[in-house]
PyMOL commands that place a pseudoatom at each C-alpha (Angstrom):
pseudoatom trace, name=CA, resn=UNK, resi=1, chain=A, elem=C, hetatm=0, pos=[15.924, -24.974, -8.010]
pseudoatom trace, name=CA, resn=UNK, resi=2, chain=A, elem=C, hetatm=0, pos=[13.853, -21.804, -6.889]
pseudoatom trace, name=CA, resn=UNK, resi=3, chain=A, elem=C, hetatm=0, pos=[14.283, -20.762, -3.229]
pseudoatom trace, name=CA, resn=UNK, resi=4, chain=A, elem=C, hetatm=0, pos=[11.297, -19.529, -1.374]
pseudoatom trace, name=CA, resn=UNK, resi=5, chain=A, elem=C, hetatm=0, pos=[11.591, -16.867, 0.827]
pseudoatom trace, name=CA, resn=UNK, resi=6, chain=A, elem=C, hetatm=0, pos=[8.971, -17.128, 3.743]
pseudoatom trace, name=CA, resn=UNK, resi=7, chain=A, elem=C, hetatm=0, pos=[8.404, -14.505, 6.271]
pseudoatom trace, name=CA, resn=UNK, resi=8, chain=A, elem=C, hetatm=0, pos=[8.126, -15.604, 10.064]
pseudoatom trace, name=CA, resn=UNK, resi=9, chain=A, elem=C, hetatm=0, pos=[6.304, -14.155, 12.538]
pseudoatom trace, name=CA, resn=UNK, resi=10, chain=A, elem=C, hetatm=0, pos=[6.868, -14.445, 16.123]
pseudoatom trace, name=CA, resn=UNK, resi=11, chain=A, elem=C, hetatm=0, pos=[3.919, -13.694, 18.244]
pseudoatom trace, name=CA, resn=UNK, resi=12, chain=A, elem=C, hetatm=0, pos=[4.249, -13.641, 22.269]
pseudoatom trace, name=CA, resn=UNK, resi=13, chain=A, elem=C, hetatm=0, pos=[1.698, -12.990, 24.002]
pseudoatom trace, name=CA, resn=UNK, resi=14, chain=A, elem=C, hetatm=0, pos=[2.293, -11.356, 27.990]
pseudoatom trace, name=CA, resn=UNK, resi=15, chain=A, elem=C, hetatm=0, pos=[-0.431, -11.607, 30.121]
pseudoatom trace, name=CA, resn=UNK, resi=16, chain=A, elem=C, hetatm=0, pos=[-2.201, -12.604, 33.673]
pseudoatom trace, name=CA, resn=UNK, resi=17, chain=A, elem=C, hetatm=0, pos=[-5.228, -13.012, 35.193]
pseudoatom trace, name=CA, resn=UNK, resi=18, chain=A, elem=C, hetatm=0, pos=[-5.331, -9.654, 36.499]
pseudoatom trace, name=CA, resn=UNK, resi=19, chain=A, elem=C, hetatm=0, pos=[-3.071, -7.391, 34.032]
pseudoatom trace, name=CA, resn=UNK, resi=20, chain=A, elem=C, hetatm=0, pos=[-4.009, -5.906, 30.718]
pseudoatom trace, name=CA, resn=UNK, resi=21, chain=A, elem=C, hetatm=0, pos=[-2.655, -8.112, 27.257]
pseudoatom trace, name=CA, resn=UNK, resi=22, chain=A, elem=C, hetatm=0, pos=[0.077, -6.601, 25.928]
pseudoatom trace, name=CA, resn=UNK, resi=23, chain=A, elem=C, hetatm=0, pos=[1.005, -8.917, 22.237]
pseudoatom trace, name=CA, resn=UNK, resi=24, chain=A, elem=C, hetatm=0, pos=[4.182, -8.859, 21.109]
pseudoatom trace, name=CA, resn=UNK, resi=25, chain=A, elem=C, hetatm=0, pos=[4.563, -9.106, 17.628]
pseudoatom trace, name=CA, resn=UNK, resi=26, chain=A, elem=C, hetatm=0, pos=[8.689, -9.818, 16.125]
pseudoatom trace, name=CA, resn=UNK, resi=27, chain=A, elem=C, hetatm=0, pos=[9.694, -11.157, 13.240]
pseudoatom trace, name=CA, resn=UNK, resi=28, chain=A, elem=C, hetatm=0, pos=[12.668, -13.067, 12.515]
pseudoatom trace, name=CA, resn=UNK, resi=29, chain=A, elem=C, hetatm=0, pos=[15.213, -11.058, 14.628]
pseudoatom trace, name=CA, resn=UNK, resi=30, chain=A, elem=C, hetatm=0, pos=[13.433, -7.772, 15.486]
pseudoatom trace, name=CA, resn=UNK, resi=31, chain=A, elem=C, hetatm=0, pos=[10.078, -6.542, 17.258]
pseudoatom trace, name=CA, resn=UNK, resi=32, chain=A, elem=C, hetatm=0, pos=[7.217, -5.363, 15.001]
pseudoatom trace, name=CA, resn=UNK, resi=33, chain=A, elem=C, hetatm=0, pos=[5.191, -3.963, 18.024]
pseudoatom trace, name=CA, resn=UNK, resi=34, chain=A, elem=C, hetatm=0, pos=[3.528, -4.053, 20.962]
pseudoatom trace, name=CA, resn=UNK, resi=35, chain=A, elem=C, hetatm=0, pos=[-0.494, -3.647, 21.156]
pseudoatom trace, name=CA, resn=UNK, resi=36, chain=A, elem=C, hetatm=0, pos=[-2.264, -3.529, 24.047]
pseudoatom trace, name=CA, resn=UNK, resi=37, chain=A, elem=C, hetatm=0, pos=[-5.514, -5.050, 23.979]
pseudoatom trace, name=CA, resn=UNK, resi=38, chain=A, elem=C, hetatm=0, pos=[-6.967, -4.054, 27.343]
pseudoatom trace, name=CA, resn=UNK, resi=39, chain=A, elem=C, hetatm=0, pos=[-7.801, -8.072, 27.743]
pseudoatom trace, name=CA, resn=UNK, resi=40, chain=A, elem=C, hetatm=0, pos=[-6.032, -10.371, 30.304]
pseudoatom trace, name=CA, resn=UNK, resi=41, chain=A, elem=C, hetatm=0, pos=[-5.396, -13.787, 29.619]
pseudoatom trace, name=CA, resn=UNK, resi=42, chain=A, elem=C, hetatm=0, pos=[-5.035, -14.875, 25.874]
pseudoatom trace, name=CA, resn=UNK, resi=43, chain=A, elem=C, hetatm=0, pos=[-5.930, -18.327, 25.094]
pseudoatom trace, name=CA, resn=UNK, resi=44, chain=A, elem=C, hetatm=0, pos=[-5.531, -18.681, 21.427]
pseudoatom trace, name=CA, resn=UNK, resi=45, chain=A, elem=C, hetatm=0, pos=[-4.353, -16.754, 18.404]
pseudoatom trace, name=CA, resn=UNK, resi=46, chain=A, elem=C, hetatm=0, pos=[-5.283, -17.438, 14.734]
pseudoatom trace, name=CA, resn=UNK, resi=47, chain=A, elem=C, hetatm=0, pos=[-4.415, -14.858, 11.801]
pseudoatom trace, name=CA, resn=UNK, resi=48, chain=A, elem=C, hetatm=0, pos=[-6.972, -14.275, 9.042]
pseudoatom trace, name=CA, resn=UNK, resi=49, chain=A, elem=C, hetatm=0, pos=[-6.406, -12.189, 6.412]
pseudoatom trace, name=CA, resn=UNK, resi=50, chain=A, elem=C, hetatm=0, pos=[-4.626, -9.130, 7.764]
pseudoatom trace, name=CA, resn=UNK, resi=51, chain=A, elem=C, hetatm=0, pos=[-6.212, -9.724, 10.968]
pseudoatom trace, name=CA, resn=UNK, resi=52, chain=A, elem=C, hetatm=0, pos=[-5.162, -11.532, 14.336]
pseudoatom trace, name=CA, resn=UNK, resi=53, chain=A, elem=C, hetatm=0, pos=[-8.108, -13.424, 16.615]
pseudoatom trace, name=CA, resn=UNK, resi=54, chain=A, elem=C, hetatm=0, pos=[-7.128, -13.541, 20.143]
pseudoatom trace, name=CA, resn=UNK, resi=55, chain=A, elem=C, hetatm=0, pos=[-9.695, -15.616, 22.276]
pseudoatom trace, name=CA, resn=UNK, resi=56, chain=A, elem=C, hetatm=0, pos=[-9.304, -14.095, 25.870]
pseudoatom trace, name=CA, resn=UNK, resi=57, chain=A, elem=C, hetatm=0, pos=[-10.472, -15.298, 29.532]
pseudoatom trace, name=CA, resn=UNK, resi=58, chain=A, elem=C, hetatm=0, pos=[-11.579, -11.199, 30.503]
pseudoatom trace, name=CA, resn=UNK, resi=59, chain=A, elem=C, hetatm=0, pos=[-14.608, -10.615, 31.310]
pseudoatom trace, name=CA, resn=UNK, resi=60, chain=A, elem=C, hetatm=0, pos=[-16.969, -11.652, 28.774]
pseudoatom trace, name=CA, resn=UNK, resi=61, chain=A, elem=C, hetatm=0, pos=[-14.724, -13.654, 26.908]
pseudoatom trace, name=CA, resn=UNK, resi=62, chain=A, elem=C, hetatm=0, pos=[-13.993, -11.164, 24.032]
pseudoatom trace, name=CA, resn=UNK, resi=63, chain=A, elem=C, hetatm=0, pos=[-12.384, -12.303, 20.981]
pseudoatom trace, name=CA, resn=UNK, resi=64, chain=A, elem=C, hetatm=0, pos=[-9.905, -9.482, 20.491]
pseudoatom trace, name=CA, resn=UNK, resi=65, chain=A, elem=C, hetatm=0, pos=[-9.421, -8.624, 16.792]
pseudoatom trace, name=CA, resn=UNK, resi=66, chain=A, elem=C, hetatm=0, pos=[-5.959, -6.900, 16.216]
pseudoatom trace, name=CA, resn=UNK, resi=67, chain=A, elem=C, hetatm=0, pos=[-5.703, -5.405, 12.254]
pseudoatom trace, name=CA, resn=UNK, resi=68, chain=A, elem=C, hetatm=0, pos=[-1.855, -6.264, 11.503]
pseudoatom trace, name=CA, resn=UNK, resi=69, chain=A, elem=C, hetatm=0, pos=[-2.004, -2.997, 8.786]
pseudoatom trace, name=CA, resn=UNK, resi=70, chain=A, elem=C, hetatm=0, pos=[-2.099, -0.394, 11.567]
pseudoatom trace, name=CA, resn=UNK, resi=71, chain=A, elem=C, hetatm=0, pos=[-0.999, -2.785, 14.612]
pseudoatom trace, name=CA, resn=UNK, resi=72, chain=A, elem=C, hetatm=0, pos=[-3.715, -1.778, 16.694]
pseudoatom trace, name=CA, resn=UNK, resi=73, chain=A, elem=C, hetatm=0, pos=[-6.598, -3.684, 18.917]
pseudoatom trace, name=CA, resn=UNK, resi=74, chain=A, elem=C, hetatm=0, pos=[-9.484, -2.529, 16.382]
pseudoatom trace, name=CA, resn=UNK, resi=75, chain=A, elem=C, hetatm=0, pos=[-12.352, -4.130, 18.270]
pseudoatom trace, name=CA, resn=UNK, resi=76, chain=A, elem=C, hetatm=0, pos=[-13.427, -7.067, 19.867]
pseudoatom trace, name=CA, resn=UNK, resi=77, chain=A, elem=C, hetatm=0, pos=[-16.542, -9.828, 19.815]
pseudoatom trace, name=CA, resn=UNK, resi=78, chain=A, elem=C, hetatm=0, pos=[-18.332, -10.865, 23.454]
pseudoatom trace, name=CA, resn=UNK, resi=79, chain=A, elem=C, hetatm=0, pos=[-19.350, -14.528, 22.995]
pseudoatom trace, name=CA, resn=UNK, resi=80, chain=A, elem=C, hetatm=0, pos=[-19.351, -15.394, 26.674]
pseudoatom trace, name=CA, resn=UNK, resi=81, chain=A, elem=C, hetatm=0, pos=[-16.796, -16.800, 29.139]
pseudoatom trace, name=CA, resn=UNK, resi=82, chain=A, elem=C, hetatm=0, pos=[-13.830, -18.694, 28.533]
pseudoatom trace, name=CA, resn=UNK, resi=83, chain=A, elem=C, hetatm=0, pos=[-13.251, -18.865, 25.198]
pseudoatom trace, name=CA, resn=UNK, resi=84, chain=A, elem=C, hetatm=0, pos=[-10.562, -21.687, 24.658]
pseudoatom trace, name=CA, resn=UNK, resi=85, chain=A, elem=C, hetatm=0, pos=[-9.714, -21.987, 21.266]
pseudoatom trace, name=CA, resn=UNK, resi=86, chain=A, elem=C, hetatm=0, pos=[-10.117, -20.444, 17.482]
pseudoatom trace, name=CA, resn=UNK, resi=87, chain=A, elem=C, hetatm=0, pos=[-10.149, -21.727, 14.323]
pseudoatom trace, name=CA, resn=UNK, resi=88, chain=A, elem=C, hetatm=0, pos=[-10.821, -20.193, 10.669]
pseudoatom trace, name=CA, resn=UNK, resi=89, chain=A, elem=C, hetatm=0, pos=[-13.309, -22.287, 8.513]
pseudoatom trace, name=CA, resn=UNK, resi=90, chain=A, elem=C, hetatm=0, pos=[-14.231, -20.279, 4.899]
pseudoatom trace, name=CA, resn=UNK, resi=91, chain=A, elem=C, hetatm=0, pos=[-15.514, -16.540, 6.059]
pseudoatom trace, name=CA, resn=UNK, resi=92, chain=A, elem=C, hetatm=0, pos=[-16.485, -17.872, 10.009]
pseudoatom trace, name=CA, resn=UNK, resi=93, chain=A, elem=C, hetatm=0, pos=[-13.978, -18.685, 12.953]
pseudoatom trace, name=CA, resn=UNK, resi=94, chain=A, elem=C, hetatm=0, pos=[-15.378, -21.184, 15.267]
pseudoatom trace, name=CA, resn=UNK, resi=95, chain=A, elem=C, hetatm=0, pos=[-14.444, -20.451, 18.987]
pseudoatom trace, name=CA, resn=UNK, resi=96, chain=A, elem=C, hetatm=0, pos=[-14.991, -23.073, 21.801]
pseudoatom trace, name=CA, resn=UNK, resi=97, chain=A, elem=C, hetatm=0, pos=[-15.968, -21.869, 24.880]
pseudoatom trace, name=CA, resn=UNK, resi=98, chain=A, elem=C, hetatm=0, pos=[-15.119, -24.414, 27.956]
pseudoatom trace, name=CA, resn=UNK, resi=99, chain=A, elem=C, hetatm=0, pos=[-17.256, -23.401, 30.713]
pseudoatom trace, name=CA, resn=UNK, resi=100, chain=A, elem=C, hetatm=0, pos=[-20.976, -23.258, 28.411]
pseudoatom trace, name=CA, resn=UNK, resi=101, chain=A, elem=C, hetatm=0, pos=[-20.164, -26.383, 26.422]
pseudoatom trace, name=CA, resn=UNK, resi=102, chain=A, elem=C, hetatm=0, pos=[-20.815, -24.460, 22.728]
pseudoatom trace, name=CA, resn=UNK, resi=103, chain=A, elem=C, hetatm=0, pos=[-19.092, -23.304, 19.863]
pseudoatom trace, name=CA, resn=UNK, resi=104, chain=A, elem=C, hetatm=0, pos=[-19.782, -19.632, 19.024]
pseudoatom trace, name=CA, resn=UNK, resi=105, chain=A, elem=C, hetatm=0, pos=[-19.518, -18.846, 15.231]
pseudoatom trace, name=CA, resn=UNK, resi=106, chain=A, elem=C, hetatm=0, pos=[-18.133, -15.455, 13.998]
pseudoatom trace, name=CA, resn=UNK, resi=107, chain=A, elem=C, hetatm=0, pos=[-18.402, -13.943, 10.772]
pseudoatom trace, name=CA, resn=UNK, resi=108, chain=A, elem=C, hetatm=0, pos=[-15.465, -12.213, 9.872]
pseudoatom trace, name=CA, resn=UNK, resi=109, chain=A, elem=C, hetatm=0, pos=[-17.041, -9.798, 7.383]
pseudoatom trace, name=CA, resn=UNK, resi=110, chain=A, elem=C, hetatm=0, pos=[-18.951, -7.961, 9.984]
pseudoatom trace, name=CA, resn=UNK, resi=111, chain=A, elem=C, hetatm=0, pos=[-17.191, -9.377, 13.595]
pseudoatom trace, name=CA, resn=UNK, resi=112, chain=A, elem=C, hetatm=0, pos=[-21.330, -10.653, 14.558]
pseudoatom trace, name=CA, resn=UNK, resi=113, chain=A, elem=C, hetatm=0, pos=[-21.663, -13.810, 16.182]
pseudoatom trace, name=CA, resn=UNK, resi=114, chain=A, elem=C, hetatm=0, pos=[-23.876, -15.302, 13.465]
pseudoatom trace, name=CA, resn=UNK, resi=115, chain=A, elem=C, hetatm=0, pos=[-24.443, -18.747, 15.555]
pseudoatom trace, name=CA, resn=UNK, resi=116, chain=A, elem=C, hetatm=0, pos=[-23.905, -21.045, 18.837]
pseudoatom trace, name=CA, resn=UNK, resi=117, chain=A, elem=C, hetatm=0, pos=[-23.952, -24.988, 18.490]
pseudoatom trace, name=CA, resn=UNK, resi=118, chain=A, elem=C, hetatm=0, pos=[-24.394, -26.631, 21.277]
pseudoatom trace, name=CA, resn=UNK, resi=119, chain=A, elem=C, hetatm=0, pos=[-21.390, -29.241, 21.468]
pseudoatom trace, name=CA, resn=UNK, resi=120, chain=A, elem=C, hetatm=0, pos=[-21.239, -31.210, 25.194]
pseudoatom trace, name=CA, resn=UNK, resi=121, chain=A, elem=C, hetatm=0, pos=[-19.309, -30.932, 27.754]
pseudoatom trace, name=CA, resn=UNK, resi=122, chain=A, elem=C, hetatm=0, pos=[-15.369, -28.813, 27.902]
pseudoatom trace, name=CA, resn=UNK, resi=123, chain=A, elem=C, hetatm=0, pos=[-14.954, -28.237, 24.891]
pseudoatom trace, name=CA, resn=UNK, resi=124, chain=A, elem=C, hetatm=0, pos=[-11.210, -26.784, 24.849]
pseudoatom trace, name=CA, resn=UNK, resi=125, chain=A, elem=C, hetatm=0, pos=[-9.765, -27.466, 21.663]
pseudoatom trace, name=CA, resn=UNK, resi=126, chain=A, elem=C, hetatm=0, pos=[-10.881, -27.568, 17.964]
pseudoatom trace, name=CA, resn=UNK, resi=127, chain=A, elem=C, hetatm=0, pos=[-9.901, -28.272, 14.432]
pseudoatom trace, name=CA, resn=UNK, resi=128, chain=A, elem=C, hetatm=0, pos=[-10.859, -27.423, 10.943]
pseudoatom trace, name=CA, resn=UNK, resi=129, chain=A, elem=C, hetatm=0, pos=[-10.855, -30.386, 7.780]
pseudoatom trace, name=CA, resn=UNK, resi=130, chain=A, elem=C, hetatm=0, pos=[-11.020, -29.155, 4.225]
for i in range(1, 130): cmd.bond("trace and resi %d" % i, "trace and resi %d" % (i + 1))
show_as sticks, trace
zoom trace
């Protein structure tokens, strides 16, 4: 029988409302590093590619994207307030955003909001089929 050896990532993220981000990234038993991503409140993480999507409750709502290569907060995507959650669907992620009841599409080959569907009312979570 062939064993599999899988790498696991630990990622903590240590914020408030009124305090910068600072994400913690460990592995197994050790820390990998700590980026600050000048964002408070982090309400989802997704990883795509070598990348990491944080959705975050500052300001406009960035989504913070974090390039795992380097470890650093390489830019970021204002869609609006309160982005809730993030999910990857082929070369988009699809962010809800609670208070404006839409769904903000990103492309992740250029970090442009390509789209906004209009979706109802608090939309907090979402999900990805195929």
């Amino acid at each position: 029988m062939k064993k599999i050896k899988y790498t696991i990532l630990i990622i903590l993220v240590l914020c408030s409302l009124y305090t910068t981000t600072n994400t913690r990234i460990s592995s197994a038993d050790s820390l990998v590093a700590t980026i600050t991503t000048n964002a408070p409140g982090v309400q989802d993480i997704i990883v795509v590619g070598d990348k990491l999507y944080l959705a975050t409750t500052g300001g406009s709502g960035p989504v913070v994207i974090i390039d795992t290569a380097n470890n650093n907060a390489t830019s970021s995507v204002n869609i609006g307030s309160l982005p809730t959650a993030l999910v990857s669907l082929g070369d988009n992620i699809y962010v809800t955003r609670f208070s404006s009841n839409n769904i903000s599409i990103i492309d992740t080959a250029n970090s442009n909001v390509v789209s906004t569907l209009a979706v109802g009312g608090g939309t907090s979570a979402i999900t990805a089929l195929g």
